[in-house]
N, CA, C and O atoms as CSV, one atom per row, in Angstrom:
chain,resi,resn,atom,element,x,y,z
A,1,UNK,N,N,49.732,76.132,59.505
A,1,UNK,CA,C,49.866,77.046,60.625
A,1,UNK,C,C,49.747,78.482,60.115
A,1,UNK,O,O,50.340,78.905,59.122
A,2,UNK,N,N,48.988,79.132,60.828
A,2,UNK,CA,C,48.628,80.631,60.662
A,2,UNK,C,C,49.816,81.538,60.995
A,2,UNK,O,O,49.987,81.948,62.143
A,3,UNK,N,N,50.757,81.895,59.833
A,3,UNK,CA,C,52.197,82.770,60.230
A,3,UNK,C,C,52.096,84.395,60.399
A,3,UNK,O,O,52.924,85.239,60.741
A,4,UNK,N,N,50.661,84.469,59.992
A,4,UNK,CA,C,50.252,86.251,59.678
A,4,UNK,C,C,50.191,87.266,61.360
A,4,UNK,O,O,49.351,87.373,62.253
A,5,UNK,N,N,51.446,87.796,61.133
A,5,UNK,CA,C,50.792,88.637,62.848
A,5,UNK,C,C,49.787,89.336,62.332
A,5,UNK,O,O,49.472,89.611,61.174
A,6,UNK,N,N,49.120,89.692,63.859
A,6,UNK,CA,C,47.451,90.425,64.042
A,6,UNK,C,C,47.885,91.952,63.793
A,6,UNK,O,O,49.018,92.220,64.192
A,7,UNK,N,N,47.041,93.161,63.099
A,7,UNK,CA,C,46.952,93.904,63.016
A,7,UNK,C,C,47.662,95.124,64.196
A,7,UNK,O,O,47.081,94.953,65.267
A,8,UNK,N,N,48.565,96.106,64.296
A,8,UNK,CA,C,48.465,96.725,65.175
A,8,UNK,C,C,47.858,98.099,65.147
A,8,UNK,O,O,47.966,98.784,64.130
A,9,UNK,N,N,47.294,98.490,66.096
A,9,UNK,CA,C,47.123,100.149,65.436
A,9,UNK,C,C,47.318,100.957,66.567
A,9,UNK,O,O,47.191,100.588,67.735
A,10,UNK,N,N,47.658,102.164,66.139
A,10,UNK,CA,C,48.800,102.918,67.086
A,10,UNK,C,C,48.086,104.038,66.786
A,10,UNK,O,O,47.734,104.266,65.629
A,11,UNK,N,N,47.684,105.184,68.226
A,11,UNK,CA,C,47.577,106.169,67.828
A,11,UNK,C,C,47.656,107.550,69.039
A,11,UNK,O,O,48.492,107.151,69.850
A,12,UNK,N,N,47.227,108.783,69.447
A,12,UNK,CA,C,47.337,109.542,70.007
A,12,UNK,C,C,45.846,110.228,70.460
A,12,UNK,O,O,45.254,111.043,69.751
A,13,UNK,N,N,45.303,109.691,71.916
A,13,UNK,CA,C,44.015,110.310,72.545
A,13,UNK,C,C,44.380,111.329,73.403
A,13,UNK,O,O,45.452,111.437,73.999
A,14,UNK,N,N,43.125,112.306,73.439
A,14,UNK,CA,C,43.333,113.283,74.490
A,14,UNK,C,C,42.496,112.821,75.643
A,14,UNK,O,O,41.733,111.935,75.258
A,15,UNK,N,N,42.393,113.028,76.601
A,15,UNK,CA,C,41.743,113.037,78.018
A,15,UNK,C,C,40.631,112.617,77.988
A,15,UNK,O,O,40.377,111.543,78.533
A,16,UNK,N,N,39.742,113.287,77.396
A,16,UNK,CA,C,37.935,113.138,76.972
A,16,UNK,C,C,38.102,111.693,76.143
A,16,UNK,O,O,37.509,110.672,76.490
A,17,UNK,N,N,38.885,111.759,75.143
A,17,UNK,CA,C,38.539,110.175,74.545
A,17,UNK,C,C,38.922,109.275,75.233
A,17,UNK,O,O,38.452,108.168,74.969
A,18,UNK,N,N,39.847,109.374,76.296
A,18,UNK,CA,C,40.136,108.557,76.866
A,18,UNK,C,C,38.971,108.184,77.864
A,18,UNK,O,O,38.737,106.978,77.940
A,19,UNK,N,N,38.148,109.087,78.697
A,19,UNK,CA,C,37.202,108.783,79.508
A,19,UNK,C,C,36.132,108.027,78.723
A,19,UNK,O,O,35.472,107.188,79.337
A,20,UNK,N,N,35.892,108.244,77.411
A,20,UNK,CA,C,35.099,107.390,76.817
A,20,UNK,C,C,35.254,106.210,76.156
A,20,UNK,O,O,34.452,105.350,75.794
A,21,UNK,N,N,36.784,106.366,76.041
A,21,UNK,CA,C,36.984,105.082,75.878
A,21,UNK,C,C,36.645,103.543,77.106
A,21,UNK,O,O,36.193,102.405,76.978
A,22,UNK,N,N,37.303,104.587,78.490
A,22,UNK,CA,C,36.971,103.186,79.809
A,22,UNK,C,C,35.460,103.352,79.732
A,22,UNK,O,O,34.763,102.388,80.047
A,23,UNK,N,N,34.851,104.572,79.312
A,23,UNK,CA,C,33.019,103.894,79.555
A,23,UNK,C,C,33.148,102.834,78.137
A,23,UNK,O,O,33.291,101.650,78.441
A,24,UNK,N,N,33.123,103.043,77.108
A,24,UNK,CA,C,33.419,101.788,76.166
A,24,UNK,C,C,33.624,100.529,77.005
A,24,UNK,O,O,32.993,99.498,77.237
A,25,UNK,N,N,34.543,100.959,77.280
A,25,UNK,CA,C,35.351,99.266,77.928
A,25,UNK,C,C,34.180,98.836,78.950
A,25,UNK,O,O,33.523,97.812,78.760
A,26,UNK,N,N,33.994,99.591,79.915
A,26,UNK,CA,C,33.501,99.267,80.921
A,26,UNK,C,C,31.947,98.147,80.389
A,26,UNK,O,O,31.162,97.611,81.172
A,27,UNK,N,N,31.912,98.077,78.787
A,27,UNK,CA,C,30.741,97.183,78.569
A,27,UNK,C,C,31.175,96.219,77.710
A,27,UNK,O,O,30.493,95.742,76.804
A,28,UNK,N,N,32.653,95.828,78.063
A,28,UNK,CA,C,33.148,94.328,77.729
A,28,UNK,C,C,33.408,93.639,78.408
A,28,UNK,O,O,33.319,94.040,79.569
A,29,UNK,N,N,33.875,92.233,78.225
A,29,UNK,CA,C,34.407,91.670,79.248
A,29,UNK,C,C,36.027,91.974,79.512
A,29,UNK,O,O,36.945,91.704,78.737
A,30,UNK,N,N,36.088,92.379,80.344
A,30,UNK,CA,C,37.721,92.593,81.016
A,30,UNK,C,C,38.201,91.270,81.163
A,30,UNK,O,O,37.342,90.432,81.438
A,31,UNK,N,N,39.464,90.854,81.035
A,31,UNK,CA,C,40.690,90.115,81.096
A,31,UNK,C,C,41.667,90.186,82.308
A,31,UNK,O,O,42.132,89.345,83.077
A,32,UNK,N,N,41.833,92.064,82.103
A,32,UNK,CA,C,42.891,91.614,82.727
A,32,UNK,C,C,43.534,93.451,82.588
A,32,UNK,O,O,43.855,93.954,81.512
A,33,UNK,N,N,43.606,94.339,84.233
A,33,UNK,CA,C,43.849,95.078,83.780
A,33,UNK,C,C,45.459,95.501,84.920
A,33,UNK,O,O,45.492,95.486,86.151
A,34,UNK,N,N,46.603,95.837,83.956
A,34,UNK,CA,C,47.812,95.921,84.642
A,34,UNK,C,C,48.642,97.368,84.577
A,34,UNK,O,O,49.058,97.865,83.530
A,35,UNK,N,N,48.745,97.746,85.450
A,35,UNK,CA,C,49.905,98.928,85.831
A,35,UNK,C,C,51.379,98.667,85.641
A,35,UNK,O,O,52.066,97.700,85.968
A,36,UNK,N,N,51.776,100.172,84.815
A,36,UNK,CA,C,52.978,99.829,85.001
A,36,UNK,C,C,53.550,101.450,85.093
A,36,UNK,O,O,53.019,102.535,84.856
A,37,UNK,N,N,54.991,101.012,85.588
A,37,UNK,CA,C,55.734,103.035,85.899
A,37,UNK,C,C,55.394,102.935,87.132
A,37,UNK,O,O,54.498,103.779,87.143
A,38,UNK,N,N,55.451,102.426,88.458
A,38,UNK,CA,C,55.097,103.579,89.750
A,38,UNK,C,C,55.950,102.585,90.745
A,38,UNK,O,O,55.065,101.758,90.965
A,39,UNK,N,N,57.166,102.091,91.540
A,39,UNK,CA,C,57.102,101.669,92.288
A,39,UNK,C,C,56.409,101.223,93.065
A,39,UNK,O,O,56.206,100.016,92.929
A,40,UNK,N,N,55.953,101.683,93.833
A,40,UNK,CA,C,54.857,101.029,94.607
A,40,UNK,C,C,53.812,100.004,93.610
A,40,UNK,O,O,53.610,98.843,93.965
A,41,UNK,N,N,53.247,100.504,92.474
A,41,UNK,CA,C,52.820,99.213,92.320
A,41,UNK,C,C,53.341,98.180,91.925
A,41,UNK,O,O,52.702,97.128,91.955
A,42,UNK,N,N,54.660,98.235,91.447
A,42,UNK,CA,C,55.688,96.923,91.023
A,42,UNK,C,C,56.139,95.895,92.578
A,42,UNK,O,O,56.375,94.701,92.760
A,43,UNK,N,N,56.095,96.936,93.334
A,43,UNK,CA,C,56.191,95.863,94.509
A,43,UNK,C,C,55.109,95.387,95.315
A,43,UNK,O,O,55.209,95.148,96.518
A,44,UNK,N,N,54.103,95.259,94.648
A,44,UNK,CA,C,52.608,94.954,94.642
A,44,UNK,C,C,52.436,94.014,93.484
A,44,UNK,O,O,53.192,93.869,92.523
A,45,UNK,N,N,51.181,93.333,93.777
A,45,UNK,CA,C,50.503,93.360,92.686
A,45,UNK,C,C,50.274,94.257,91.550
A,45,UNK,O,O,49.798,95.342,91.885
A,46,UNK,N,N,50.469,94.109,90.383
A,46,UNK,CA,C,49.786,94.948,89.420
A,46,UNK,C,C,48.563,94.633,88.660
A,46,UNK,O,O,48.255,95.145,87.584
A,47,UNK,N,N,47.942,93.810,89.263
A,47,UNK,CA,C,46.805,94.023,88.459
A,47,UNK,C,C,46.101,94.528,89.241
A,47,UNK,O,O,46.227,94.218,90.426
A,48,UNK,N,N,45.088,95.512,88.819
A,48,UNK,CA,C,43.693,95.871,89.415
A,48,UNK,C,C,42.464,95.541,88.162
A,48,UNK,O,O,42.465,94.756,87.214
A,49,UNK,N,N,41.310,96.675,88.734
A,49,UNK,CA,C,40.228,96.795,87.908
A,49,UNK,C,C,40.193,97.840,87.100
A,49,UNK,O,O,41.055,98.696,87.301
A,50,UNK,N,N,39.367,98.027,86.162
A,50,UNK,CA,C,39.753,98.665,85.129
A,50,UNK,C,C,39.374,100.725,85.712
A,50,UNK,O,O,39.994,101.729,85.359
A,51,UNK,N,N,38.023,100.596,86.763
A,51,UNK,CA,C,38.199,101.547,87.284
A,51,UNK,C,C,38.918,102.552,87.845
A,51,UNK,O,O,38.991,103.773,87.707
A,52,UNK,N,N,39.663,101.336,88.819
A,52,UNK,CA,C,40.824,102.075,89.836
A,52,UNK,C,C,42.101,102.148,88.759
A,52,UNK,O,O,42.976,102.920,89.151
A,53,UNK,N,N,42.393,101.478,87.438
A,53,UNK,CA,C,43.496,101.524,86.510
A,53,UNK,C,C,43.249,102.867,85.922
A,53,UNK,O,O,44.152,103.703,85.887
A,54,UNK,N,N,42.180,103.079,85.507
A,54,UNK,CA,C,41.404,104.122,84.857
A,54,UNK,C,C,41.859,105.870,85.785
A,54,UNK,O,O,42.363,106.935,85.430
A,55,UNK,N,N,41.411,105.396,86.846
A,55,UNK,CA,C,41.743,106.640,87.678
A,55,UNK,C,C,43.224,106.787,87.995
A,55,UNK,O,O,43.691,107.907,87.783
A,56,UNK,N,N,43.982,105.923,88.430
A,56,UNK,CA,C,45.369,105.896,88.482
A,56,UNK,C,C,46.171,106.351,87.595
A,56,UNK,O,O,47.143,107.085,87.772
A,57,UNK,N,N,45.544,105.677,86.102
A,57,UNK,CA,C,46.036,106.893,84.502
A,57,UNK,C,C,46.034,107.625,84.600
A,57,UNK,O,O,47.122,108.200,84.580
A,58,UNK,N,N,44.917,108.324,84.793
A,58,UNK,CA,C,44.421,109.884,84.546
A,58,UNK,C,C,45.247,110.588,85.355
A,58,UNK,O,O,45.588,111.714,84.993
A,59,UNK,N,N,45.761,109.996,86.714
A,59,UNK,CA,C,45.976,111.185,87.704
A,59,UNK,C,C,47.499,111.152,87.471
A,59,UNK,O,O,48.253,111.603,88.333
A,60,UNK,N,N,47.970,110.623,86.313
A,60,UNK,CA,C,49.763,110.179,86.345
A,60,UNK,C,C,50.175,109.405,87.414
A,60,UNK,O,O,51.365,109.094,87.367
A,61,UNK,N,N,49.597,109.033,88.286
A,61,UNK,CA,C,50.305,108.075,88.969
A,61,UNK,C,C,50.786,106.928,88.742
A,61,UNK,O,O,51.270,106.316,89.694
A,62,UNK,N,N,50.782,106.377,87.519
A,62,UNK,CA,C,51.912,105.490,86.454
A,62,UNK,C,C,51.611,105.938,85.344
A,62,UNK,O,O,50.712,106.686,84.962
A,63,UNK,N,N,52.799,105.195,84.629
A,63,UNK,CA,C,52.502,105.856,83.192
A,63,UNK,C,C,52.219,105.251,82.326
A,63,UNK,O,O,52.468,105.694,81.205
A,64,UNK,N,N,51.499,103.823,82.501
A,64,UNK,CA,C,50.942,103.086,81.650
A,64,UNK,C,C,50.512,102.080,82.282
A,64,UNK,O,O,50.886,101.579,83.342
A,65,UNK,N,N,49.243,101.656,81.168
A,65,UNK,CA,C,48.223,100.932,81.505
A,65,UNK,C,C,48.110,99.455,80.387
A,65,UNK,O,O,48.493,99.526,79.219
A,66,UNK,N,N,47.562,98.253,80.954
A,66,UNK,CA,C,47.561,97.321,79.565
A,66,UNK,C,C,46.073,97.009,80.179
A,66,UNK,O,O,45.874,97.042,81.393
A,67,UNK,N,N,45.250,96.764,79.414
A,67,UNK,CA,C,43.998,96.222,79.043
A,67,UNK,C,C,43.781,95.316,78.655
A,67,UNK,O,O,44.219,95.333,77.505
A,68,UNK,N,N,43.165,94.036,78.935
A,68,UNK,CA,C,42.889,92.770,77.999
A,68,UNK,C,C,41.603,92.475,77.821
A,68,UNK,O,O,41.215,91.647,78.645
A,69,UNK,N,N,40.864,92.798,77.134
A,69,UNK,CA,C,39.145,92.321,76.874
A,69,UNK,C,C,38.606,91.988,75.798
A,69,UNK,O,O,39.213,92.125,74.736
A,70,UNK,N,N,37.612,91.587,75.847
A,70,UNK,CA,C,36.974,90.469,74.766
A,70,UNK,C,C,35.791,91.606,74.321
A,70,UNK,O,O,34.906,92.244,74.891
A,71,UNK,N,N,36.277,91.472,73.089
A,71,UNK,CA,C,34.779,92.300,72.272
A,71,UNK,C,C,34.956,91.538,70.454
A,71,UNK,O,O,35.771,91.243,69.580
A,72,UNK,N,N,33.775,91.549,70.747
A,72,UNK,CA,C,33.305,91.080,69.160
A,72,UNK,C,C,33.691,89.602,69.067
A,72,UNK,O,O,33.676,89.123,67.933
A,73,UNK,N,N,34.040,88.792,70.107
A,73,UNK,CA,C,34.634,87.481,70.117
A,73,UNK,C,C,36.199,87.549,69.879
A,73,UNK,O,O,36.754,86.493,69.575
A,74,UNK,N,N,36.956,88.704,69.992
A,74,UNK,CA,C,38.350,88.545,69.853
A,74,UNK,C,C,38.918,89.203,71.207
A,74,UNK,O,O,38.432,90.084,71.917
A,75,UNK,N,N,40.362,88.322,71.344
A,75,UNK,CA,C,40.456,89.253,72.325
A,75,UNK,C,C,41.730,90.330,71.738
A,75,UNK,O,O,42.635,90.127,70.929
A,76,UNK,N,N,41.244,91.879,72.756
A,76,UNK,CA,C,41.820,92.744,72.442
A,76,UNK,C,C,42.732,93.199,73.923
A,76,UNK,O,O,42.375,93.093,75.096
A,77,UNK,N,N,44.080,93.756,73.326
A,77,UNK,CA,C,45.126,93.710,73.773
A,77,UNK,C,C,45.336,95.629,73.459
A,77,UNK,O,O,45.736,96.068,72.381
A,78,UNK,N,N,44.953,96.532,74.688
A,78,UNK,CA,C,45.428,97.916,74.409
A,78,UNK,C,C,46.528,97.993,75.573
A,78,UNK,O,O,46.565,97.296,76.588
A,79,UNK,N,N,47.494,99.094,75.152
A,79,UNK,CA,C,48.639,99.197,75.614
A,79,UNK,C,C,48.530,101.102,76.324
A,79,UNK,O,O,49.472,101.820,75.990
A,80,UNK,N,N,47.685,101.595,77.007
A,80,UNK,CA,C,48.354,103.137,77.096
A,80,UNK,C,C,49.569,103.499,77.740
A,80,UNK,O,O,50.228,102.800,78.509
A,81,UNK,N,N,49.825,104.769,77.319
A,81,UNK,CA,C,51.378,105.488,77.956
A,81,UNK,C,C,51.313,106.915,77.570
A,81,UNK,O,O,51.207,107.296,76.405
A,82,UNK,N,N,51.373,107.590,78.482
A,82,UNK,CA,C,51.111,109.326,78.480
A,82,UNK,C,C,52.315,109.771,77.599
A,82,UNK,O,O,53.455,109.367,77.830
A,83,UNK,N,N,52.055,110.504,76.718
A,83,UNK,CA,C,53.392,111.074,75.967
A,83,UNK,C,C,53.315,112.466,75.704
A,83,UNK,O,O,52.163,112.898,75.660
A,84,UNK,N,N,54.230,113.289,75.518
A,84,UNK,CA,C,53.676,114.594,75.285
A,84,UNK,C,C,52.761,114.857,75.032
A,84,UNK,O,O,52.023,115.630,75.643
A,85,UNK,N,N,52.478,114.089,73.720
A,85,UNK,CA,C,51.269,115.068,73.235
A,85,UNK,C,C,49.499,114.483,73.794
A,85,UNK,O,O,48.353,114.907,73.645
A,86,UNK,N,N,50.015,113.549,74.335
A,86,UNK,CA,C,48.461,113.255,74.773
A,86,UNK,C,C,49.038,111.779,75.760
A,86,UNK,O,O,49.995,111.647,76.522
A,87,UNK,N,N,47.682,110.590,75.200
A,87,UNK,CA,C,48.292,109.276,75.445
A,87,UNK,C,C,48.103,108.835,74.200
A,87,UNK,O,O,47.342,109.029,73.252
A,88,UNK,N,N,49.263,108.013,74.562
A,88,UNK,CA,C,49.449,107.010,73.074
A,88,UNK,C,C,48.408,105.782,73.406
A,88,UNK,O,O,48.426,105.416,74.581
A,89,UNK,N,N,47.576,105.152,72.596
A,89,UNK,CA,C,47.324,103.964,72.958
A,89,UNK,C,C,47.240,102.835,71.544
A,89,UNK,O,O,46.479,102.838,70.577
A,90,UNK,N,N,48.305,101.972,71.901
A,90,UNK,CA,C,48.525,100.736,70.944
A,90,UNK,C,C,47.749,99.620,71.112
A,90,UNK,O,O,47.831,99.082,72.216
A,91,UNK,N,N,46.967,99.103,70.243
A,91,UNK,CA,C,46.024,98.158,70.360
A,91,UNK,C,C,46.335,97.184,68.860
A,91,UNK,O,O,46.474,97.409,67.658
A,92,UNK,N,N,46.342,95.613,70.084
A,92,UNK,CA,C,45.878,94.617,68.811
A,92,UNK,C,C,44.967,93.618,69.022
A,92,UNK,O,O,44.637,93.341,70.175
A,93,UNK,N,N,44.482,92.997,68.023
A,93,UNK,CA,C,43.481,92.080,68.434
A,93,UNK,C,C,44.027,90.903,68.225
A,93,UNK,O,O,44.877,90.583,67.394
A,94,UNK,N,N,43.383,90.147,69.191
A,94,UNK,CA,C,44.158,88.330,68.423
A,94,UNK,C,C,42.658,87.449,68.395
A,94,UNK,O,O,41.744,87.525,69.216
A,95,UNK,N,N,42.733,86.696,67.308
A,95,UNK,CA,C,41.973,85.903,66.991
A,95,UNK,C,C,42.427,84.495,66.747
A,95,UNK,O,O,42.523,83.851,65.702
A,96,UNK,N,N,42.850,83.995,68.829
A,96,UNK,CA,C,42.967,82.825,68.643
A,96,UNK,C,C,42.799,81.388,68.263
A,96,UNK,O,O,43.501,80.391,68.432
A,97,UNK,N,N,41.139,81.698,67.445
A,97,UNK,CA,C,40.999,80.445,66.794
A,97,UNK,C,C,41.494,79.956,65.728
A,97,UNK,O,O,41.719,78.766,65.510
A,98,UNK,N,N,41.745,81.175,64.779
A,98,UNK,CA,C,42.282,81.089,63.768
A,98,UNK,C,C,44.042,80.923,63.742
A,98,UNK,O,O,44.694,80.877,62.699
A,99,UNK,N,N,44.544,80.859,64.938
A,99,UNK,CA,C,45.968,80.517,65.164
A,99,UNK,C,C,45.683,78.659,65.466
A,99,UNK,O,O,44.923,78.080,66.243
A,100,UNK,N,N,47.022,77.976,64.106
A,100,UNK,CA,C,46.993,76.426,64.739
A,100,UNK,C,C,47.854,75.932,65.402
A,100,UNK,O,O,48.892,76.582,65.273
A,101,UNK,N,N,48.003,74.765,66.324
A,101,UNK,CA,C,48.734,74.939,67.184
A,101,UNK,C,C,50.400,73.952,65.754
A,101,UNK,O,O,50.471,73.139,64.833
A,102,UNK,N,N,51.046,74.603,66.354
A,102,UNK,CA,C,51.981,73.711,65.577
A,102,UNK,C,C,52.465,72.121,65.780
A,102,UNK,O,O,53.085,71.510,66.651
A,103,UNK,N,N,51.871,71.802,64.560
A,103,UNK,CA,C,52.412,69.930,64.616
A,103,UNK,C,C,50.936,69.754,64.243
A,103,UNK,O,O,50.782,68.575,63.926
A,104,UNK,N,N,49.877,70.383,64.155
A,104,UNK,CA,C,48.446,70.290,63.173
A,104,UNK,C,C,48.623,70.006,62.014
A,104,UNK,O,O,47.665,69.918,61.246
């Protein structure tokens, strides 16, 4: 059984990288994109699309975003959250093939 956690990497974007980051995204496959911070969307659904998540960031109307999409054959797991100094965004990848299931 594969005991090694996946890589994390943590870091601090400004505004502009962030817009290029959702055009990035916008040419993977999406997973799965979820809101979080705003009432109203907790008593909702939180998932949307990565567009309307995208615009909802930007404008502070929550204060964080999770991302789930597939690039390079792994899937990737980003986490944003506005912080002083910019947004933070934490990202890991998992490469579930290489995880075995236990009792293999």
């Amino acid at each position: 059984m594969n005991t090694e956690l996946p890589e994390l990497q943590d870091s601090v974007i400004d505004v502009e990288t962030f817009n290029q980051y959702i055009n990035d995204l916008s040419l993977t496959e999406i997973l799965d994109v979820r809101l979080k911070g705003n009432e109203a969307i907790r008593a909702q659904d939180s998932n949307t699309d990565l567009v309307r998540g995208a615009v909802l960031f930007e404008g502070k109307d929550v204060s964080g975003m999770q991302i789930k999409y597939i690039y390079e054959g792994l899937e990737w797991w980003d986490t944003l959250m506005w912080v002083e100094a910019g947004i933070r965004l934490i990202r890991i990848a998992h490469d579930w093939a290489s995880y075995e299931l236990e009792g293999d």
